[in-house]
VOGU-3710 file (C-alpha; in Angstrom, 3 decimals, decimal comma):
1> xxxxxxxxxx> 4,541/32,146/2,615  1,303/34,326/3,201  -1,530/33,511/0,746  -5,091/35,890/1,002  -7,534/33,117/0,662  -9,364/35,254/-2,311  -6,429/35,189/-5,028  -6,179/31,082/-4,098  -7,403/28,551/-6,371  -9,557/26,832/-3,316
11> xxxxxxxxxx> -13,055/25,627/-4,883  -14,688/23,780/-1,676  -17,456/21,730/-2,436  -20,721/21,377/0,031  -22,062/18,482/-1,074  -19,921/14,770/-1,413  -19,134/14,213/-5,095  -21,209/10,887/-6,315  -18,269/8,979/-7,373  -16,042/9,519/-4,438
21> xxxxxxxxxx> -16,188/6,134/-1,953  -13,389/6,678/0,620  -12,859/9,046/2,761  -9,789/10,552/1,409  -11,532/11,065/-1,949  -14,436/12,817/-0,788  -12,187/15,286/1,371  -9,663/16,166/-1,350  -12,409/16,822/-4,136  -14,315/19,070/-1,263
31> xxxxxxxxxx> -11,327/20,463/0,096  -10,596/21,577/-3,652  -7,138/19,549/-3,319  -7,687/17,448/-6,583  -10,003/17,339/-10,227  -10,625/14,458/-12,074  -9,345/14,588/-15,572  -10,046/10,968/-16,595  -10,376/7,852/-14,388  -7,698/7,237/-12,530
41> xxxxxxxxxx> -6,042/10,821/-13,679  -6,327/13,535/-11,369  -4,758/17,249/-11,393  -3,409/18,755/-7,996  -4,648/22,358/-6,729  -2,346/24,505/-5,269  -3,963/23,332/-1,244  -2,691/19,656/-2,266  0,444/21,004/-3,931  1,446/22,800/-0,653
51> xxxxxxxxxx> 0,864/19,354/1,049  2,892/17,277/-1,203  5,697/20,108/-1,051  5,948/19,286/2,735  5,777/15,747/2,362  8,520/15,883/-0,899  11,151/18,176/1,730  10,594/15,160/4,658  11,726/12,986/1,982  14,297/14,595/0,474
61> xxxxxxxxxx> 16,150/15,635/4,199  15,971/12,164/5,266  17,254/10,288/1,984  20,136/12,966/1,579  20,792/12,125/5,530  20,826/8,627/4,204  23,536/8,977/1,908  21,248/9,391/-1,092  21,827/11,547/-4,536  19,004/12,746/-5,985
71> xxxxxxxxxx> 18,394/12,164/-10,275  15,652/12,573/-12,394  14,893/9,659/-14,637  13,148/9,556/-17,694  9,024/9,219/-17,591  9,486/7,326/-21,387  10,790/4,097/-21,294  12,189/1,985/-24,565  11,293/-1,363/-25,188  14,789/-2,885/-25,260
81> xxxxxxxxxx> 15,535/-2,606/-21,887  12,219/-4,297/-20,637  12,635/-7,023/-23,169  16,352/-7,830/-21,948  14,713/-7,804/-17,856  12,262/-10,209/-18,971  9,859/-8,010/-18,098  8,085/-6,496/-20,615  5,638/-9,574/-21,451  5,897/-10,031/-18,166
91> xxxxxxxxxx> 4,598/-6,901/-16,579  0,864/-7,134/-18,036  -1,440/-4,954/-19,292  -0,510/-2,479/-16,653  2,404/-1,659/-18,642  1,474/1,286/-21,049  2,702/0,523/-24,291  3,051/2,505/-27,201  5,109/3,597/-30,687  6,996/6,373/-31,957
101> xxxxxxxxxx> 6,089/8,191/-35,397  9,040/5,338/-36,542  7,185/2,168/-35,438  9,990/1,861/-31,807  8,357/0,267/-29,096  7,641/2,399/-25,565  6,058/2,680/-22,123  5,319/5,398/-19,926  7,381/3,931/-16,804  5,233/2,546/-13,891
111> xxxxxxxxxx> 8,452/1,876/-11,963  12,129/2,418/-13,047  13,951/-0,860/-12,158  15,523/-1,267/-15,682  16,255/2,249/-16,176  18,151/3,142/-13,309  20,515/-0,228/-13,827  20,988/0,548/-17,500  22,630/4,155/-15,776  24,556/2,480/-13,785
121> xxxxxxxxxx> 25,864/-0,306/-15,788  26,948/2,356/-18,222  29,150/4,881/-15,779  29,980/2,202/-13,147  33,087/0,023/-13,506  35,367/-0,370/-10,374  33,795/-1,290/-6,336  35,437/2,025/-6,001  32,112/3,598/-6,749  29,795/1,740/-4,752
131> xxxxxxxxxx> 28,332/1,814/-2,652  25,800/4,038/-4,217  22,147/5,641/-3,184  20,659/6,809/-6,359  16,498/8,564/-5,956  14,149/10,388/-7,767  10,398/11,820/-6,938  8,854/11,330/-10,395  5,355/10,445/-11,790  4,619/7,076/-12,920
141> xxxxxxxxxx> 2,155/5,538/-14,420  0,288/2,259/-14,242  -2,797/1,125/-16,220  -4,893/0,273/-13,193  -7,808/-2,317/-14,396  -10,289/-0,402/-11,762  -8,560/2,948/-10,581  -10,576/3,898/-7,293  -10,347/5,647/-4,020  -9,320/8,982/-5,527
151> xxxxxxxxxx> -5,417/9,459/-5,678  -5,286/6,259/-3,322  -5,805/3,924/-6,512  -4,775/5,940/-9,499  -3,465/5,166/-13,089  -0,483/8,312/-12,963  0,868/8,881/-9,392  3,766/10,492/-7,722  5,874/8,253/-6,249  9,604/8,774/-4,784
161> xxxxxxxxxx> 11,705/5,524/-5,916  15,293/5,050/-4,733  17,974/2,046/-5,673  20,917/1,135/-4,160  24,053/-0,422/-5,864  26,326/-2,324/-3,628  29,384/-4,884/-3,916  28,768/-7,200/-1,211  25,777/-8,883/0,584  26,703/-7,434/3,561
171> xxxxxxxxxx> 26,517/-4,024/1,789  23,223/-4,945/0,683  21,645/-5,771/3,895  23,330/-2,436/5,187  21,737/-0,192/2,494  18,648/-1,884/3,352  18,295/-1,459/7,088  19,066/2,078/6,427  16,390/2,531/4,223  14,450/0,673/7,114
181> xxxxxxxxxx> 14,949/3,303/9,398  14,711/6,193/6,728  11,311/5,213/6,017  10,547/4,805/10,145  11,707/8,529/10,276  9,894/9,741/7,695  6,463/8,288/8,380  7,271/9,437/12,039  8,026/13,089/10,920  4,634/12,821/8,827
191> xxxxxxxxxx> 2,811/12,267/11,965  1,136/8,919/11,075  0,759/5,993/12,991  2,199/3,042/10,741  3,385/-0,271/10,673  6,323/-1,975/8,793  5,132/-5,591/7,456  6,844/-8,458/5,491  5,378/-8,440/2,081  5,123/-10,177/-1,274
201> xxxxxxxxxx> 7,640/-9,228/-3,769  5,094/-9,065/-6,717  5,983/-8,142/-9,794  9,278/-6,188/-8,534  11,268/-8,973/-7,070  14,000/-10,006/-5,360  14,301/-12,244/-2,123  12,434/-10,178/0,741  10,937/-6,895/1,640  8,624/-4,506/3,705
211> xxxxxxxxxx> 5,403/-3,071/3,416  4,868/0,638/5,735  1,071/0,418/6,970  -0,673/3,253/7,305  -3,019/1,962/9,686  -6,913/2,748/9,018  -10,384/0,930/8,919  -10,684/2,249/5,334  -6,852/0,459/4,386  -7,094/-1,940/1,265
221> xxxxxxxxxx> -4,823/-4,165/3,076  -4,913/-6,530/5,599  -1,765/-7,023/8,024  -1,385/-9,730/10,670  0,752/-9,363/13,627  1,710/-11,111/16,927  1,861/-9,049/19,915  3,877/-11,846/21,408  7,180/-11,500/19,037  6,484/-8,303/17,165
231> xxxxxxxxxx> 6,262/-10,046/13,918  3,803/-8,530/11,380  3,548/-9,401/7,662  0,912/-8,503/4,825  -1,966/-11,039/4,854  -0,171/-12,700/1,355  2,462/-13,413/3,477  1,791/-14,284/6,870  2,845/-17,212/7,938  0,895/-19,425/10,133
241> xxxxxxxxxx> 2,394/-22,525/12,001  1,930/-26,313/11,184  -0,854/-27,978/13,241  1,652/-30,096/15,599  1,628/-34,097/14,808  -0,842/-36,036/16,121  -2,830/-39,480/16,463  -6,272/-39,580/14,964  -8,961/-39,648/17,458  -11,376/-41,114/15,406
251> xxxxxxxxxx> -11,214/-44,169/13,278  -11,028/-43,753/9,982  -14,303/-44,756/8,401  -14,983/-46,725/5,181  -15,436/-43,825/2,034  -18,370/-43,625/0,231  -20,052/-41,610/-2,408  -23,372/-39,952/-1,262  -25,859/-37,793/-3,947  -25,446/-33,862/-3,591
261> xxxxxxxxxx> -28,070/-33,083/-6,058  -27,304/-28,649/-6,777  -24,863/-28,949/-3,880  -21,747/-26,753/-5,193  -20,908/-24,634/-1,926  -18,978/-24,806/0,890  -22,448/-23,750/3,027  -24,532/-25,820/0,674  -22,680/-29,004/0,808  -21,864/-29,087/4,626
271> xxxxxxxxxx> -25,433/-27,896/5,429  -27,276/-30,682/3,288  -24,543/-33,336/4,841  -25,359/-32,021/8,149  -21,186/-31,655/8,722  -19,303/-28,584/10,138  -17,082/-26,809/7,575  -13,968/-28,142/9,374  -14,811/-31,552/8,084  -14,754/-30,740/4,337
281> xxxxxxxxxx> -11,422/-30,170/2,134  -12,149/-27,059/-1,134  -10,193/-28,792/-3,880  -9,547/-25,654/-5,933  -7,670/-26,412/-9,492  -5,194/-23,346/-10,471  -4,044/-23,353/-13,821  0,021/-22,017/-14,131  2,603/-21,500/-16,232  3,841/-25,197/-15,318
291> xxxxxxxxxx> 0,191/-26,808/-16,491  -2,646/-27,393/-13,948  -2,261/-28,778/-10,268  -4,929/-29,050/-7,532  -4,721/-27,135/-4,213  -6,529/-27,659/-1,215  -7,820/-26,313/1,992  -10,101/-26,678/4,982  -13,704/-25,753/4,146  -13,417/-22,931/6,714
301> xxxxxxxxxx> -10,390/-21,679/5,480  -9,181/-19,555/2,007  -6,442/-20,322/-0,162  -3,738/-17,898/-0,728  -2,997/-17,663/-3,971  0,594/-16,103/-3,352  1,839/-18,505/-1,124  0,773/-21,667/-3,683  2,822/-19,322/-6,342  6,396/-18,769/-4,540
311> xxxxxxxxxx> 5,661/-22,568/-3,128  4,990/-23,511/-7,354  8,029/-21,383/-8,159  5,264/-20,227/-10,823  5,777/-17,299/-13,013  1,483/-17,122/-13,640  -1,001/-18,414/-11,351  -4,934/-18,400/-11,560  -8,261/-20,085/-10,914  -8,656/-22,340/-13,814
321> xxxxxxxxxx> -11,703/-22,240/-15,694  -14,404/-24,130/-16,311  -13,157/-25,974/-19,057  -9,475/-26,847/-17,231  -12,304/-27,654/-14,240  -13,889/-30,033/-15,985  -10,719/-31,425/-18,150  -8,477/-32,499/-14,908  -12,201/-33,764/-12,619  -14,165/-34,832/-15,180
331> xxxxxxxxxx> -16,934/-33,085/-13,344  -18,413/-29,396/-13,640  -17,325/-26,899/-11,253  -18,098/-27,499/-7,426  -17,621/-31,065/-7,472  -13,762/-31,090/-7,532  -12,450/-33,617/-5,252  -8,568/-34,857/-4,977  -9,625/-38,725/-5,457  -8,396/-40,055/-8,637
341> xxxxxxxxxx> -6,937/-36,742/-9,635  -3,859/-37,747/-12,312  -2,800/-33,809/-11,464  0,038/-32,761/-8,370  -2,182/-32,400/-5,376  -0,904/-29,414/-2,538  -2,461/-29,323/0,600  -2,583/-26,687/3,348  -0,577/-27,975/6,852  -4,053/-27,492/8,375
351> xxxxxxxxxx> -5,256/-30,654/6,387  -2,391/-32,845/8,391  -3,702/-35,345/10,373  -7,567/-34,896/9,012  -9,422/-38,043/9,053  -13,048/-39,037/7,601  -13,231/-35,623/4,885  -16,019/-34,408/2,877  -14,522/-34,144/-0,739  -16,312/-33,547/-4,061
361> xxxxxxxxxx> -16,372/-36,722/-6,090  -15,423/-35,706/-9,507  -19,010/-36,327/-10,845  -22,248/-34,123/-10,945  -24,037/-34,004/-7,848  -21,786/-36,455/-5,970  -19,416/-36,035/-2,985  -17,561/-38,243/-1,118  -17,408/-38,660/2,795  -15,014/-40,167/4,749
371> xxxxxxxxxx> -12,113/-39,729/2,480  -8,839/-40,351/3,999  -4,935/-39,677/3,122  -2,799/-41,544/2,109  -5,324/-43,877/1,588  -7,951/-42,913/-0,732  -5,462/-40,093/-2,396  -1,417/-38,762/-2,022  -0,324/-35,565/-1,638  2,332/-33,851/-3,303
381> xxxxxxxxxx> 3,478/-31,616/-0,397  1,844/-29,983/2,649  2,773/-26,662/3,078  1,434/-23,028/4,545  -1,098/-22,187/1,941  -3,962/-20,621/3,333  -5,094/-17,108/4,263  -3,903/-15,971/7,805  -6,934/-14,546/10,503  -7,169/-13,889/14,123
391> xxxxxxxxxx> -6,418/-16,319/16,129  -4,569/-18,433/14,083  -0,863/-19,352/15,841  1,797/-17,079/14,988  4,213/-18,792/12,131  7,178/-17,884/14,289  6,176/-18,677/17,669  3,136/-19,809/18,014  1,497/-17,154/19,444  -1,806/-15,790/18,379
401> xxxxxxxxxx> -2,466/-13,673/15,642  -4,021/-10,358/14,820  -5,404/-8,644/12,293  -5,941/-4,843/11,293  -6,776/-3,241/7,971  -3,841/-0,685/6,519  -2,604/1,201/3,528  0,229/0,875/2,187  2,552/3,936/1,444  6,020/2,729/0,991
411> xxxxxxxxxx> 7,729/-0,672/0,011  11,314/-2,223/0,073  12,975/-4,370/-1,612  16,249/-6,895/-1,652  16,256/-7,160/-5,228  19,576/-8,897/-5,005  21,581/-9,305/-8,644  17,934/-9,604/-10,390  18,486/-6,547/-12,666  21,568/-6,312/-12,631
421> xxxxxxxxxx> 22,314/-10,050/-13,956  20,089/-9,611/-16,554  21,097/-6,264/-18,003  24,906/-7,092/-17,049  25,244/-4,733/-14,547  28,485/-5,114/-13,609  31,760/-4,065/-11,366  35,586/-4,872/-10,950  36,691/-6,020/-7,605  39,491/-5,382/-5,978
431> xxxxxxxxxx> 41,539/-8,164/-8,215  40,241/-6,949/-10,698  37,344/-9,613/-11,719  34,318/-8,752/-12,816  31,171/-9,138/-10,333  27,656/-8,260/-10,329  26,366/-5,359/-8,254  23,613/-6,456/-5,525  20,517/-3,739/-5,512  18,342/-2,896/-3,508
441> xxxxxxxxxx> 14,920/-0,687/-4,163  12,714/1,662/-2,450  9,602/3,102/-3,190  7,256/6,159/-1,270  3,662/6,815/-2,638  3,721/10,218/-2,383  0,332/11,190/-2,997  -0,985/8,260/-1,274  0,433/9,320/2,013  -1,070/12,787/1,870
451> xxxxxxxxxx> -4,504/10,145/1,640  -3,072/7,973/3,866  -2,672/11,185/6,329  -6,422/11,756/5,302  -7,724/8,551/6,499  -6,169/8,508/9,503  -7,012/12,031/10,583  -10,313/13,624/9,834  -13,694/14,130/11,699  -17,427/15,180/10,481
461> xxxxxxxxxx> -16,150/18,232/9,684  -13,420/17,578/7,571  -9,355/17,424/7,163  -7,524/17,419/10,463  -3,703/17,634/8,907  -1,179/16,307/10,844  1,498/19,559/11,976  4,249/18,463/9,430  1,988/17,930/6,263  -0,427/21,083/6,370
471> xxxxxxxxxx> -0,621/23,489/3,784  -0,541/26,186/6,196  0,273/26,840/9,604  -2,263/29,176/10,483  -5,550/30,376/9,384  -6,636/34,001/9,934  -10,276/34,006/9,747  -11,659/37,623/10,198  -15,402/37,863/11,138  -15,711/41,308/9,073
481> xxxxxxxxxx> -12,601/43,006/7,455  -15,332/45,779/6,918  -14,363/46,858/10,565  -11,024/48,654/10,374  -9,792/47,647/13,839  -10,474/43,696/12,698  -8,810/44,532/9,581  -5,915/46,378/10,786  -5,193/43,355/13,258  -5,816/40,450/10,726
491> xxxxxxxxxx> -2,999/41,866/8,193  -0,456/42,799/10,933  -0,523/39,283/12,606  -0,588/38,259/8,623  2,639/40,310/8,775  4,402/39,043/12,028  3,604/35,497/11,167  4,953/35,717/7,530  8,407/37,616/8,935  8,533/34,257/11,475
501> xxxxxxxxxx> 8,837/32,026/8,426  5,518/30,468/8,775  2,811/29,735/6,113  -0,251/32,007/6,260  -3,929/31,824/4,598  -5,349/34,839/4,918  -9,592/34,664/4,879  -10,203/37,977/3,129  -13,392/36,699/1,612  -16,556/38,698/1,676
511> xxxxxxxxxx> -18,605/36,125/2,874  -20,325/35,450/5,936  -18,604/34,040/9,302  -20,169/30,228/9,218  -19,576/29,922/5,586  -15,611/30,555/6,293  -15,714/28,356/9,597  -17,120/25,592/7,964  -14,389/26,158/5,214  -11,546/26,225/7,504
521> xxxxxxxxxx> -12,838/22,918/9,096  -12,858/21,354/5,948  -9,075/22,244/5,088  -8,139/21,161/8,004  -5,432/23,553/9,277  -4,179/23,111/12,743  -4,621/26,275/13,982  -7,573/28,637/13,149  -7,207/32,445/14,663  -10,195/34,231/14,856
531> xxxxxxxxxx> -10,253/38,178/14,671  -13,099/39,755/16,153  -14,430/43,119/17,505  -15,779/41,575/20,808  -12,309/39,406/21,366  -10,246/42,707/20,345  -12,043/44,862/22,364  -9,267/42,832/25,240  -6,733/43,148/22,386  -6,976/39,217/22,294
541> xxxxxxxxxx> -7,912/36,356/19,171  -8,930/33,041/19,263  -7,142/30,357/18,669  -8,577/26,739/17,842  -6,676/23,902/17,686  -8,383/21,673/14,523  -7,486/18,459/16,148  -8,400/19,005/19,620  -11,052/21,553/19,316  -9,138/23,598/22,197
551> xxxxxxxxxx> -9,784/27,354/22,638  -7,860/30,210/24,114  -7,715/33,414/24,203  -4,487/34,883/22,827  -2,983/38,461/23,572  -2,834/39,626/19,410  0,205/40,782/20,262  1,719/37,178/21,767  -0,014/35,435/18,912  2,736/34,984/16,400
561> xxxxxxxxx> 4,829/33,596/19,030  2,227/31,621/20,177  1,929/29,792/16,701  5,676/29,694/16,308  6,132/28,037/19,720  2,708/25,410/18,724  4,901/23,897/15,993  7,884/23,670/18,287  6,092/21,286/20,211
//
């Protein structure tokens, strides 16, 4: 579709708005792609809409190639269904509550688990049906405690969510390879380098699923991966193998308590004992759902709060406070030791074997050295508990780890008979016995892949949009439509790219030449044509490639086919 740039809604910025932190942010409020209505609440200009219309049809081709059926589900939730998932307490203060004029409990849907299985139960009955691919592209919203980065972080998002509904396991693990490789294709059609990771569950559920990267320095998340087996994970799940058995080559040394007067830190404690970090175990006390228990870790290492959850079982998990502190040591914060604990005590593998410890000493200003196990305390279990880095040996084969910051634009999910056992989602089998369907679900961040695409590709200068996701194909910048010859070429290669099916801004502004470079570097359109006197005077253009910074000169009359043929490639 051919757009003249002066009749567009397009209000570039100069200068980087104040509140805008990542790079995706400060582009798409310059670029005049997005306005901030409230925090975390943005509207989308007709630049961004073009972009999320491209992104929307990759979508749509490859879930209908995937056997999917697109619906639209409601945005307004009821209460009842959430309270028969279990999830409506549950979910947290995320969830958006609110009443009707007659006192009914709602929610403005952040995801549409319960919604989509309440369908289903209700016009499913016989395996005849399944399986089944149900999706929708739909806003959400979520009451973000700190909304940031722009669209990256927002409270009301787009988002494309997908379930599928099958009879068997083997059904299940079907649908969700083929969602696997959906999601590969679509990424891959966006142009994005990416990376598919094993991930947490969260508040979703089910058994296992996959994170897709977008990898970037400015990424929120934090993906380990072995170049050795391929294996990559999210750093909440990454697992990192056990140290292997071994004899102590020290002898283990009597334990005594030694005065750490204002000593709290890991840095503080080991630098006033004159020990290396190695040598001292954190004792961190988590309060859960299941009462308090003490975790601990090598003084050089950080606790991962996931892991100790799924290893718990626990529905709630968090650092307990000063009072719990001081309840289960008997001793303020910082001075937490496992000795004479009467609380379960969980301890990271890399703890096995450690001999002669720095521990606090449950008492103000004391620690203990040389504290040994099982002697001077027992652990509950040893188990993977800490926070995976580089270097540390891959969990499945030893290999070493590393690391690389991403974002995350899509998730997976084995949900398994979650949902649909607790909202009696149910089918006949063949004999005629009732059985519970086994789900699966899928989710895209639609507007968080346009940023994604932002933070991957861009320069000094501005957007550099990858061929599939730009808002147009082609950018005619005229240096003066005041000279008829400039003008008269500008709208008929307008013309011949517009009958070739390709999408066309137009630069008709009166403004001066660096004003509308600088502009057209800051959309980021692949290729910028340039109509000039001195270039027609050969009856040629320019065309510059936004990504490369290539020039050539193109006969005006090969140009259309020239651009036609560019996104060929």
């Amino acid at each position: 579709m051919h757009v003249l740039y002066s009749r567009l809604l397009l209000p570039t910025l100069k200068e980087v708005p104040a509140d805008a932190e990542v790079v995706s942010h400060k582009l798409m409020l310059r670029a005049g792609m997005i306005r901030k209505l409230a925090a975390g609440i943005y509207s989308y200009l007709p630049l961004a809409q073009r972009t999320l219309q491209k992104l929307k049809t990759i979508i749509r081709e490859e879930m209908n190639r995937a056997g999917g059926q697109e619906v639209v589900l409601p945005a307004v939730q009821p209460a009842e269904i959430w309270v028969e998932s279990k999830r409506w307490d549950f979910y947290g203060k995320e969830l958006l509550r609110f009443k009707d004029r007659h006192s009914r409990d709602f929610c403005l849907g952040p995801t549409h688990e319960e919604v989509i299985t309440d369908l289903v139960r209700r016009e499913v009955r016989s395996y005849r049906q399944l399986p089944l691919l149900l999706y929708q592209i739909q806003t959400k919203f979520r009451d973000e405690i700190r909304p940031r980065f722009g669209v990256m972080r927002s409270r009301e998002f787009l988002m494309k969510d997908a379930y599928s509904f099958d009879c068997t396991e083997a059904g299940a693990e079907s649908s969700y390879r083929d969602m696997y490789e959906a999601y590969s294709r679509i990424f891959e059609r966006c142009g994005l380098e990416f990376r598919a990771v094993e991930a947490d569950t969260g508040t979703i559920g089910g058994s296992f699923s996959h994170e897709f990267m977008v990898l970037a320095d400015s990424g929120e998340d934090t993906i380990i991966y072995c170049d050795a087996c391929g294996y990559a994970a999210n750093q909440e799940k990454a697992e990192i193998q056990a140290p292997p058995s071994a004899q102590a080559e020290e002898s283990l040394q009597e334990r005594k308590a030694v005065a750490t007067p204002g000593q709290r830190t890991v840095e503080e404690v080991t630098g006033f004992l004159g020990v290396s970090s190695q040598k001292l175990i954190k004792t961190l006390i988590f309060s859960t759902d299941r009462g308090p228990v003490a975790a601990l870790v090598r003084g050089d290492h950080e606790i991962n709060e996931i892991k100790l959850r799924n290893m718990l079982g626990a529905s709630e998990i968090a650092l307990a406070d000063d009072a719990v502190v001081e309840e289960v040591t008997s001793a303020p914060r910082g001075f937490a030791g496992p000795v004479g604990l009467s609380v379960k005590i969980y301890a990271d593998n890399g703890l096995i074997g450690a001999v002669n410890m720095v521990t606090g000493g449950n008492e103000k200003d004391v620690h203990f050295i040389n504290v040994n196990t099982p002697r001077d305390f027992t652990v509950t279990q040893y188990a993977d508990l800490r926070q995976a880095g580089a270097g540390d040996p891959c969990g499945r084969c030893g290999g070493s780890l590393n690391i690389r910051k991403g974002i995350e634009v899509g998730h997976i999910f084995k949900l398994g008979t979650k949902y649909s056992e607790a909202l009696h989602a149910t089918y006949l089998d063949e004999q005629g016995k009732e059985q519970l369907i086994i789900m699966g679900c899928y989710g895209i961040g639609v507007g968080r892949t346009v940023a994604a695409a932002i933070e991957q590709s861009h320069d000094k200068d501005g957007i550099i949009f990858p061929k599939s996701l730009t808002p147009f194909h082609a950018y005619i910048l005229p240096i003066s439509l005041k000279d008829e010859p400039v003008h008269t070429a500008a709208f008929s290669l307008y013309a011949q790219l517009t009958e070739r099916g390709m999408d066309v801004l137009l630069d008709d502004r009166d403004e001066r030449p660096g004003i509308k470079f600088k502009d057209a570097d800051l959309i980021g359109v692949p290729l910028r044509i340039t109509v000039g006197m001195k270039t027609l005077a050969e009856e040629k253009v320019e065309v510059r490639e936004r990504k490369t910074g290539k020039v050539e000169l193109v006969r005006l009359n090969d140009t259309a086919d020239y651009v036609r043929d560019y996104y060929k490639e």
